[in-house]
C-alpha positions in Angstrom: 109.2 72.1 9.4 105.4 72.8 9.7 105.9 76.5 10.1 107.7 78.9 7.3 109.5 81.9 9.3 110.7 85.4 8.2 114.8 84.5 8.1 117.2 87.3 8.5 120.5 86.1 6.6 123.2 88.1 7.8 126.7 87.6 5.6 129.1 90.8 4.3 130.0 87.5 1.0 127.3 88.0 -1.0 127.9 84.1 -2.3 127.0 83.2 0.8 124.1 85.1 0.9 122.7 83.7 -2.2 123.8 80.2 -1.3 121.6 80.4 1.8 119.1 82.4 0.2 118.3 80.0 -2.8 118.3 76.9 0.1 116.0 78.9 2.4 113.5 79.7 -0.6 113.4 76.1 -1.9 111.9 74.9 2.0 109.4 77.7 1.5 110.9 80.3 3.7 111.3 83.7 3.2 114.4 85.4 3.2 115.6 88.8 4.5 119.3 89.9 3.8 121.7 92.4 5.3 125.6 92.7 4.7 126.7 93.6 8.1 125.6 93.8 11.8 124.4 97.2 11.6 122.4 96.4 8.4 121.1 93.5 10.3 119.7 95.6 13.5 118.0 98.2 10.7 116.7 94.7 9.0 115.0 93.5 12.9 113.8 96.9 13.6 111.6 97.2 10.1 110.7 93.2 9.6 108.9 90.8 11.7 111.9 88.3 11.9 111.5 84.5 13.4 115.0 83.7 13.1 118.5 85.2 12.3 121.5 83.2 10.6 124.4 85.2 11.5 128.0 85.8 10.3 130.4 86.7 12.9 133.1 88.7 11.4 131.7 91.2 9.1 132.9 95.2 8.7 130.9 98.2 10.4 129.5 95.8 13.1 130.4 92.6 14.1 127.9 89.7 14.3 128.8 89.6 18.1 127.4 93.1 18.3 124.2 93.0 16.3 123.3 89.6 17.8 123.4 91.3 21.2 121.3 94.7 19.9 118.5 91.9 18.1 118.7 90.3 21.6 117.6 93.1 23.2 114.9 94.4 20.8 113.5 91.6 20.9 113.0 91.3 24.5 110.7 88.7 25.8 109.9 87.3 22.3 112.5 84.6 21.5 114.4 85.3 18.1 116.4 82.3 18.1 120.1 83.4 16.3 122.6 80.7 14.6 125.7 81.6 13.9 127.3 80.8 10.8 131.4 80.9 11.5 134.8 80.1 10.0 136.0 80.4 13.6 136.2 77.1 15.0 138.3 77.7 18.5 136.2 77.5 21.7 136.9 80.8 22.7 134.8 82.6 19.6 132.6 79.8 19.7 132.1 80.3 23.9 132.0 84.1 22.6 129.1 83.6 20.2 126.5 82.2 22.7 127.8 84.8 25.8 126.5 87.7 22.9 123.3 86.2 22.4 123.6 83.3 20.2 121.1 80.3 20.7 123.5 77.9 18.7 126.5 77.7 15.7 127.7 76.0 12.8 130.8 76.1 11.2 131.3 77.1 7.7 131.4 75.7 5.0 127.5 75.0 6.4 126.3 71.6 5.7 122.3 72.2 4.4 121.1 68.5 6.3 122.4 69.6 9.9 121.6 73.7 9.1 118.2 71.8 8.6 118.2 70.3 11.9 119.3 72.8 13.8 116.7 75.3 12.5 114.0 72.8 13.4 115.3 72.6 16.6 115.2 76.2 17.2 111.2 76.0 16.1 111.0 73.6 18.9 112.2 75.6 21.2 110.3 78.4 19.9 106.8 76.7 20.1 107.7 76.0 23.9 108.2 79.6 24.2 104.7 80.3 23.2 103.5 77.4 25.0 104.8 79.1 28.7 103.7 82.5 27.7 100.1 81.2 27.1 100.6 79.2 30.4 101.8 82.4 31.9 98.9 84.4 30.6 96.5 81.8 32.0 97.9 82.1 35.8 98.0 85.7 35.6 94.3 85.6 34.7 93.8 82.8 37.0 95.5 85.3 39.9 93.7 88.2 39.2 90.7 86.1 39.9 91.7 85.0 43.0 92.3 88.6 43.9 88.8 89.5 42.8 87.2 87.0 44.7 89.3 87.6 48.1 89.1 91.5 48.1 85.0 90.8 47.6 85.0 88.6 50.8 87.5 90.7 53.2 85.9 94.1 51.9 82.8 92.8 53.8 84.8 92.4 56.7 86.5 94.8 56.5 84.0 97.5 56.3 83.2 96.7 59.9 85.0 98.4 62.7 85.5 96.3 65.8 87.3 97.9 68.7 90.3 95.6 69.8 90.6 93.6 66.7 93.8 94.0 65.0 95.7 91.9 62.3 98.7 91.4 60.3 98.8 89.2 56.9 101.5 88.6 54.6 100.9 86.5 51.5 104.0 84.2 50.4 103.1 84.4 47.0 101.2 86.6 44.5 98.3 85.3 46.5 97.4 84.4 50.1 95.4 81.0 50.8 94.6 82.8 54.5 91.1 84.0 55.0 90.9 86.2 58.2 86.7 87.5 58.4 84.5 88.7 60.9 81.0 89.6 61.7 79.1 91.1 64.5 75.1 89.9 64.9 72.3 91.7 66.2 72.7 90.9 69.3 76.4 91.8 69.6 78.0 88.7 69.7 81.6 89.0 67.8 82.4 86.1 65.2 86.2 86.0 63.9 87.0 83.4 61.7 90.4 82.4 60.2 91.0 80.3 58.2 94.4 78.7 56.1 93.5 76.8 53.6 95.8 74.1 51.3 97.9 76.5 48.7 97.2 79.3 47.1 96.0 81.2 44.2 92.5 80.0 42.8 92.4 76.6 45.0 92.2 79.0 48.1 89.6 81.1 46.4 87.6 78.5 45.5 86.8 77.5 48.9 86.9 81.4 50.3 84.0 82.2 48.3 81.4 79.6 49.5 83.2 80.0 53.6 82.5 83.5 53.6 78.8 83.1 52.6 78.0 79.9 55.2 79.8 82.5 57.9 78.3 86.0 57.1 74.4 84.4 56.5 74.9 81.9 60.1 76.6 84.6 62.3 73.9 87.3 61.3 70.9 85.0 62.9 73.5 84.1 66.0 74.4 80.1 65.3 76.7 78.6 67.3 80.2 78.2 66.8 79.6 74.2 66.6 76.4 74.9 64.2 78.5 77.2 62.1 81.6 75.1 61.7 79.3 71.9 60.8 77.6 73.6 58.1 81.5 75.3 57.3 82.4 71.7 57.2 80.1 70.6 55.1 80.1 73.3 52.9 84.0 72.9 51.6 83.8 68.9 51.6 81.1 69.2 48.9 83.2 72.5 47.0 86.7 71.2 47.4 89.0 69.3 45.2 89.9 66.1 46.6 93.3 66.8 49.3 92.3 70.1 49.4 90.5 71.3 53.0 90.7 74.7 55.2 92.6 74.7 58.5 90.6 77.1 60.7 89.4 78.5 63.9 86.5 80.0 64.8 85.6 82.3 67.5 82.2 83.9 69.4 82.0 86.5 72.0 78.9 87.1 73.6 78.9 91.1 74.5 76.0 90.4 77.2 77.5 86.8 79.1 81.0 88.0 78.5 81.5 84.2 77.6 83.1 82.9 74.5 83.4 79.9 72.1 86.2 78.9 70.7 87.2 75.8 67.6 90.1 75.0 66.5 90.6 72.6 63.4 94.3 72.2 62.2 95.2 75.4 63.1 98.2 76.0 65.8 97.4 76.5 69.4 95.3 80.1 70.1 96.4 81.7 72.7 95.0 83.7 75.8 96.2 86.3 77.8 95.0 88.3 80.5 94.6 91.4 81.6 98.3 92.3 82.3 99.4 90.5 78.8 100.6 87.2 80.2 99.8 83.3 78.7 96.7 81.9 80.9 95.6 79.4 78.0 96.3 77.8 75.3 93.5 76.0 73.2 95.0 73.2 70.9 93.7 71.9 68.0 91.0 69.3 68.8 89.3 68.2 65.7 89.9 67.8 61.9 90.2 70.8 59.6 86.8 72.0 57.2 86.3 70.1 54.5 88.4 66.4 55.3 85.6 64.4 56.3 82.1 63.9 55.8 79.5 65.7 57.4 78.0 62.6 59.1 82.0 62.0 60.4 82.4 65.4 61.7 81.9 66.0 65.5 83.7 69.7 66.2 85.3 70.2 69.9 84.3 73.7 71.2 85.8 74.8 73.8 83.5 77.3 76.2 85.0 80.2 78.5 82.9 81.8 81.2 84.5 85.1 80.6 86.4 86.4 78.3 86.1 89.7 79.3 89.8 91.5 79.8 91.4 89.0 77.9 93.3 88.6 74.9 93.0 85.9 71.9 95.9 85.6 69.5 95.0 83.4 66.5 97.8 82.5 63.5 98.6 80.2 61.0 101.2 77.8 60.8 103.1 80.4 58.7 104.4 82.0 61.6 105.9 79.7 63.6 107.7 77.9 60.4 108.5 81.3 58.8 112.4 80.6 58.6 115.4 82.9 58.4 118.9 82.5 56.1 119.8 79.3 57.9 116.9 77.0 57.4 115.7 78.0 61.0 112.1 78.7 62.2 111.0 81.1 63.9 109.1 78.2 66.0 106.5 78.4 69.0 109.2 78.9 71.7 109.8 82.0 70.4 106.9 83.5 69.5 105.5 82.9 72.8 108.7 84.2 74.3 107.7 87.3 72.5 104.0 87.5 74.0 105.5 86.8 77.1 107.9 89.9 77.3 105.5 92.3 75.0 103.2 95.3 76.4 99.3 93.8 77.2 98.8 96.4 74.4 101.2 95.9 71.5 101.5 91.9 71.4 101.1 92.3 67.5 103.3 95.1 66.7 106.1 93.5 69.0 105.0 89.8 67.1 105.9 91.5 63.3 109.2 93.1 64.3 110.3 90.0 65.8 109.2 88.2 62.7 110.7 90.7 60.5 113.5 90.8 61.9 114.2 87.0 62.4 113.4 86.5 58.8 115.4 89.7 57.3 112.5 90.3 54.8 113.6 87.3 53.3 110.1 85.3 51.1 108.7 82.5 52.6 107.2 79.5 51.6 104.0 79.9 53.7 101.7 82.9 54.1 101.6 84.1 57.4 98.4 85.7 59.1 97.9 86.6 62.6 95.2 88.4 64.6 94.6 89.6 68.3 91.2 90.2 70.1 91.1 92.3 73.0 87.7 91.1 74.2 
């Protein structure tokens, strides 16, 4: 083996001590020794121990009980423990791995296979540390993400706009939604959101450079087709290949009362008037940001006269698959059912209770955002 461990040799026969000892020492090892289970816990608790070869019955504490206790010190950190038995019945030897063991062998021990085994064990313990590096690595990766997310939706959200409300709830440890807005001199409202492919730092990558194209465009009052071109552009030259940004972007103009509306992959908005019913629906009509060139991408907007009264729901596909216990989703039927029947001024309120309660808190695989926009 490449790597010489701290071995805890656990045996109330002191032959068999010294047998394993003087094998041990020979491959370079070093060798720790305790004559029963409680001499064994003492033994963990004072020495920085890589592996334990364990008797199993021994006097003041069994090796049953001390291999659980070492388990349990050890916590996270793998310890791998062999025991070393005269018991050969499958019940002790079903007994030794349910108290912690990671493998046995029957005495009298054959050195070749003891060999073997504790090479396996190594293995093992070398993937260990291999996943709790790779662990380490995504927790850094997520707190990242985080960082760069809460810097783009603390700009937004520093502004107050009057009838804007939202709801977002992140599948993961990290939402691939970005839901922004910005108001420009002239008081025209932008809202953007967008869903883009997975989560963690994939999503943030292309948050980061969205967020800048939107805030600089909206503040000199682009229009939604100049802004989602140069979105567009943006995230084909930023993204990983297969990764792009479903997302729809919105205007209101304060002084026309008109509005523009784009929709690239996202599912249909939705508009309601004044008394809170379904008037419109605008369906997705060209590719999502960052699939196709720049020179390829020719963005549908959609113009309304007036706005003014009405209601725009915008969501991600996250809400109409989110599924309860039985594989079901929650689907567009019934989420419009629920607009249909809800109070002009609660349609998101009544939208999270139904979704809570059709998915009994249960995690989902997608994230789910939604916004309304009392224009």
């Amino acid at each position: 083996m490449s790597k010489l461990l701290n071995i805890l040799v656990v045996d109330d026969d002191r032959s068999t001590r010294m047998l394993l000892k003087a094998f041990l020492m020979r491959t370079g090892h070093t060798v720790i020794e305790a004559a029963n289970g409680q001499e064994a816990v003492e033994q963990f608790d004072c020495n920085p121990i890589d592996l334990v070869l364990m008797d199993v019955t021994m006097p003041v504490m069994t090796g049953y009980e001390a291999a659980s206790l070492i388990k349990q010190r050890a916590q996270t950190r793998f310890v791998p423990i062999i025991f070393l038995t005269g018991l050969s019945d499958e019940e002790s030897l079903a007994k030794c791995v349910e108290s912690g063991g990671d493998d046995f062998l029957v005495k009298p021990f054959n050195s070749v296979l003891l060999g073997a085994k504790m090479a396996s064990m190594q293995r093992i313990g070398e993937l260990y540390s291999s996943l709790e590096q790779y662990q380490q690595r995504t927790e850094q990766e997520i707190e990242l993400s985080h960082h760069v997310f809460e810097s783009v939706l603390k700009r937004a959200g520093s502004m107050n706009v009057p009838g804007l409300e939202q709801w977002m709830l992140s599948a993961g440890h990290f939402s691939g939604d970005l839901l922004i807005h910005s108001v420009s001199p002239s008081g025209r409202l932008y809202l953007m959101l967008g869903d883009f492919t997975g989560h963690g730092f994939s999503a943030a990558i292309g948050a980061l450079p969205a967020a800048d194209v939107f805030y600089a465009m909206t503040r000199r009052d682009f229009s939604v087709k100049e802004i989602v071109c140069e979105l567009n552009r943006k995230l084909k030259e930023v993204l990983p290949v297969g990764h792009f940004c479903a997302a729809a972007v919105v205007s209101c103009d304060a002084k026309t009362r008109g509005g523009e509306i784009f929709n690239g992959g996202l599912p249909p908005l939705i508009k309601l008037d004044a008394t809170g019913q379904i008037v419109k629906r605008f369906a997705s009509s060209s590719f999502a940001l960052g699939v196709v060139e720049a020179k390829d991408f020719v963005p549908e907007i959609t113009t309304e006269q007036s706005v003014e009264g009405c209601t725009l729901i915008l969501h991600s596909d996250g809400l109409s698959e989110a599924s309860n216990s039985q594989g079901e989703m929650f689907g567009m039927q019934r989420l419009e059912a629920v607009i249909g029947d809800a109070h002009p001024k609660r349609p998101l309120a009544l939208l999270k209770e139904a979704v809570e309660q059709f998915t009994g808190g249960r995690p989902q695989e997608d994230d789910i955002s939604v916004v309304t926009l009392k224009c």
